[in-house]
C-alpha positions in Angstrom: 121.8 118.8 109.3 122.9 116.9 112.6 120.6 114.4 114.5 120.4 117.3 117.1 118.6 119.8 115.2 116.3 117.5 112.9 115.2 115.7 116.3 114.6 119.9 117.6 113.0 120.6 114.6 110.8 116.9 114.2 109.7 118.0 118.0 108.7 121.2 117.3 106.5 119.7 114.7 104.8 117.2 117.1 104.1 120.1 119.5 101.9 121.6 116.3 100.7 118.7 115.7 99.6 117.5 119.3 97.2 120.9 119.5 95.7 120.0 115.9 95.4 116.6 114.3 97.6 116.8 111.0 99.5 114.9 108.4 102.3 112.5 109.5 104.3 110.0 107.5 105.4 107.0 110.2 103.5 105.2 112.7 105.4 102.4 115.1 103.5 100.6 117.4 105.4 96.8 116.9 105.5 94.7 119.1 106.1 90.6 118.8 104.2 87.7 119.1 106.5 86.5 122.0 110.3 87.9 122.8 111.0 90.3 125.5 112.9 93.1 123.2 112.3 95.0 120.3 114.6 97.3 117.8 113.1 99.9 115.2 114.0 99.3 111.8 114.8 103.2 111.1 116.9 105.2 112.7 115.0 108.2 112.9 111.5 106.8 113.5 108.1 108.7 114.1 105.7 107.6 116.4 101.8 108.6 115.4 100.3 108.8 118.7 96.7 109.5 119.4 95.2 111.2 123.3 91.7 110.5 123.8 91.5 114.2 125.5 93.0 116.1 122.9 92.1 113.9 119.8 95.6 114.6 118.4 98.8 113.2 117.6 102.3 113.8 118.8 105.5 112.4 116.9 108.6 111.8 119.1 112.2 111.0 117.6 114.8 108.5 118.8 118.1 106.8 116.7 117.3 103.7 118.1 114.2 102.8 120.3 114.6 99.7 122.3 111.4 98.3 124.2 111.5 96.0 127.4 108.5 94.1 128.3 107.8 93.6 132.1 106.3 90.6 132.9 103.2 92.4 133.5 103.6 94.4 130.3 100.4 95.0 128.2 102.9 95.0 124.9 102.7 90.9 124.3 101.1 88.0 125.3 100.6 87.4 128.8 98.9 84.4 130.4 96.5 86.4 132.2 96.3 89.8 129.7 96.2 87.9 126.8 93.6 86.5 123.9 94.4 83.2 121.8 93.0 82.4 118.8 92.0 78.9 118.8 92.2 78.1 114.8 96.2 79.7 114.8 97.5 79.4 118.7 98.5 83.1 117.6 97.8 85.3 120.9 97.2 88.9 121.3 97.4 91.3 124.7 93.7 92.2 125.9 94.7 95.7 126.3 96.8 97.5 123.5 99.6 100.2 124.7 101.2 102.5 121.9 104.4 103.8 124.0 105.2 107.0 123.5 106.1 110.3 125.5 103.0 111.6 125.7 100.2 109.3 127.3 98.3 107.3 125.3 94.8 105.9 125.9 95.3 102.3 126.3 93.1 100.3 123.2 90.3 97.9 124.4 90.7 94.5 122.9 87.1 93.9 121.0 87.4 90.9 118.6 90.1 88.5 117.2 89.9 85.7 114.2 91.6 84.3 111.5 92.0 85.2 108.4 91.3 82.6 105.6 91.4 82.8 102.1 90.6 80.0 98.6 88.3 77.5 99.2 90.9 74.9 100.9 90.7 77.9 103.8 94.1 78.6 103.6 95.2 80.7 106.9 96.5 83.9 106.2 96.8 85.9 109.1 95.1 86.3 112.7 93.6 89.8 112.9 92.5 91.7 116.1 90.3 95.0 116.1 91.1 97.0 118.9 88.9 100.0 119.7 89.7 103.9 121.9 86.4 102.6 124.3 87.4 105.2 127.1 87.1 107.6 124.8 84.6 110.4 127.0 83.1 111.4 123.7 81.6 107.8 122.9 78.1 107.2 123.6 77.4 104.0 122.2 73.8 103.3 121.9 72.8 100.8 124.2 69.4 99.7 121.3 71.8 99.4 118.7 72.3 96.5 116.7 76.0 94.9 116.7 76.2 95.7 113.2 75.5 99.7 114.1 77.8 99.5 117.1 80.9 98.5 115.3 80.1 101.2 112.5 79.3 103.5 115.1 82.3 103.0 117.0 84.8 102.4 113.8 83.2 106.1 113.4 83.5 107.7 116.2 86.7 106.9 118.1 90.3 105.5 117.4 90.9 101.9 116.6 93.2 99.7 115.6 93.7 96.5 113.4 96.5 94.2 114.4 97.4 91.5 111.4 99.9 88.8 112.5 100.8 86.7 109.6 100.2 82.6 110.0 103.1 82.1 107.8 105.9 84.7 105.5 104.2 86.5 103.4 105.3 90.3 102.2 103.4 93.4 102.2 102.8 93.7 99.1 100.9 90.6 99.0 98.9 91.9 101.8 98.3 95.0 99.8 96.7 93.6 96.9 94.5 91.7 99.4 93.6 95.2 100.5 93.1 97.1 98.1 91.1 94.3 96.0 88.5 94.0 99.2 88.3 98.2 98.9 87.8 97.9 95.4 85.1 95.4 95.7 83.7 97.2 98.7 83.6 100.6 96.9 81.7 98.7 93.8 79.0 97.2 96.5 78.8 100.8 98.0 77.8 102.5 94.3 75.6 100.0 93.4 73.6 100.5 96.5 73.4 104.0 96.7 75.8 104.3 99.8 78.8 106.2 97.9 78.5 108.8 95.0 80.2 108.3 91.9 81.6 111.9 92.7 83.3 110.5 96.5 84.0 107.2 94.7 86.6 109.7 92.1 87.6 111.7 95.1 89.2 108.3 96.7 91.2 107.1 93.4 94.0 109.1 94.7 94.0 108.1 97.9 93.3 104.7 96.8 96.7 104.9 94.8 99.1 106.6 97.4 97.6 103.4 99.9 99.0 100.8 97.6 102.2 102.9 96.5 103.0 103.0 100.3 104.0 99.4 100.7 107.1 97.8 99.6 108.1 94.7 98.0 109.9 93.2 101.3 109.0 90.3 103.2 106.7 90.2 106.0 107.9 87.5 108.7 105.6 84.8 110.4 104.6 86.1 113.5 105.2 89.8 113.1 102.5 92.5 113.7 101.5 95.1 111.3 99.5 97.5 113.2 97.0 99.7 110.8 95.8 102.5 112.9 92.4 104.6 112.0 92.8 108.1 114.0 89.5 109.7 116.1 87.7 112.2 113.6 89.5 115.7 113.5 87.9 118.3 115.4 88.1 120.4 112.3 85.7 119.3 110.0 87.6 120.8 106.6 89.8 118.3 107.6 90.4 114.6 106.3 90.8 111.7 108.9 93.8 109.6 109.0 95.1 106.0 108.3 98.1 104.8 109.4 99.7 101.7 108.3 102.8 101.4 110.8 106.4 101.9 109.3 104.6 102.9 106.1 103.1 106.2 106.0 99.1 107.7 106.2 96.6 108.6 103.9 94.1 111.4 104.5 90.8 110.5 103.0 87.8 109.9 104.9 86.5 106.7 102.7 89.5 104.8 102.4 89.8 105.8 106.3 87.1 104.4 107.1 86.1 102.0 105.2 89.5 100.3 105.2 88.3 99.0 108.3 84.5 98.6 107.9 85.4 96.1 105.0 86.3 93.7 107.8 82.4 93.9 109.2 80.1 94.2 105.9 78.1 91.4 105.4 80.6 88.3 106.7 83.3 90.6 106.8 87.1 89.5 105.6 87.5 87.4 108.8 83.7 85.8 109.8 85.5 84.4 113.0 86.4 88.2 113.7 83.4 89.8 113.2 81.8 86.8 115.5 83.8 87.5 118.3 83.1 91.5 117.8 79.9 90.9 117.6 79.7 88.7 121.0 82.0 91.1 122.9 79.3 94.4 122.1 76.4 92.4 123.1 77.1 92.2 126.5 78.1 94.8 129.1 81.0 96.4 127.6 83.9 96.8 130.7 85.9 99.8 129.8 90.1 100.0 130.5 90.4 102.2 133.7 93.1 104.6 133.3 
């Protein structure tokens, strides 16, 4: 089949798509650390995208997609746009742009930390959680406790987590990291009554085609991987999305979920993150104007 008619075809798909949230396989949203210029790794790439008025997502094709960053460019660091964190010099923009054909909502900046691991506190990664705030449909309850507004927003609306690695690493280091903390977190849930043993079967699969999904290649110092948790379907028969950029989605609404709320249980994976979530909700919450 010629490029031509798989990108007509892969377009008529994201038209389907964009009127009903569905399954998708690729999600690119890289952008570096620092450098100007970016080039996909695949030549036929799809781009998950997600519309805070529809609630959907739109795929668009290209051979080669080539991104330049303005100086004012919400993409990468910036100066004035942009969030350091302290313990890893590692910056991240304050407002999150997913390019694509179709406009995107722009994702607030909530909380950024470092991720540490052993008891040396070896640093891992610098994480950010990014969060759909503009969203129309999110009423966050001003009475809440920090802990129920992140749940309530990780629920709610899209969001994002951006890892960006201290040192190299490869994903499939990162995904035993992953899948251990969801393991762990599933075991917690059971034993206190907050999962069935029924929904904790229904997620093995899931659980499985998460971990199959990432390879054995290395995963450079410095370079995002953007895990993207899509707004609830409209449709409630059906399963909401994650998104690990590059690598695929899995439909299942625990491991949706709860692939982020592991970062904010108790501690949370990253203490520094949750801190600096937790600081950001507590006081007036200034929305990205579109």
């Amino acid at each position: 089949m010629s490029t031509r008619n798989l990108s007509t075809r892969l377009l008529t798909t994201a038209r389907k798509h964009y009127s009903s949230p569905a399954r998708f396989r690729h999600f690119s949203s890289y952008a570096p650390a620092s450098g100007s210029r970016v080039t996909w790794r695949h030549g036929l790439g799809l781009f998950a995208t997600v519309t805070a008025a529809t609630l959907a997502v739109t795929l668009q094709v290209k051979s080669t997609v080539h991104l330049d960053a303005q100086p004012d460019s919400l993409l990468g660091p910036n100066p004035s746009t942009s969030r350091k964190d302290e313990a890893t010099g590692i910056e991240f923009p304050e407002t999150l742009v997913i390019p694509s054909r179709v406009r995107l909502p722009p994702f607030n900046l909530v909380g950024l930390g470092v991720r540490t691991v052993s008891f040396i506190g070896i640093k891992v990664y610098s994480i950010a959680f990014y969060a759909d705030l503009s969203n129309p449909s999110l009423k966050i309850p001003e009475d809440a406790s920090p802990d129920e507004k992140i749940e309530y927003i990780i629920s709610n609306t899209a969001c994002v987590l951006r890892i960006i690695p201290t040192r190299n690493t490869s994903f499939s280091h990162l995904r035993d990291g992953f899948i251990r903390s969801l393991q762990a977190h599933m075991s917690l849930q059971l034993k206190n009554g907050k999962i069935s043993a029924q929904e904790a079967e229904e997620a093995q699969s899931p659980l499985r085609k998460l971990k199959s999904m990432f390879p054995s290649t290395p995963l450079k110092k410095g370079e995002p991987l953007d895990i993207l948790l899509l707004p609830p379907p409209k449709n409630p028969e059906e399963k909401r999305s994650l998104v690990i950029r590059d690598l695929g989605s899995v439909e299942c609404n625990w491991v949706s979920k709860q692939f982020l709320m592991v970062y904010f249980t108790g501690d949370g994976l990253s203490p520094p993150m949750k801190k600096s979530v937790v600081n950001y909700l507590q006081g007036p919450i200034e929305l990205i104007k579109s």
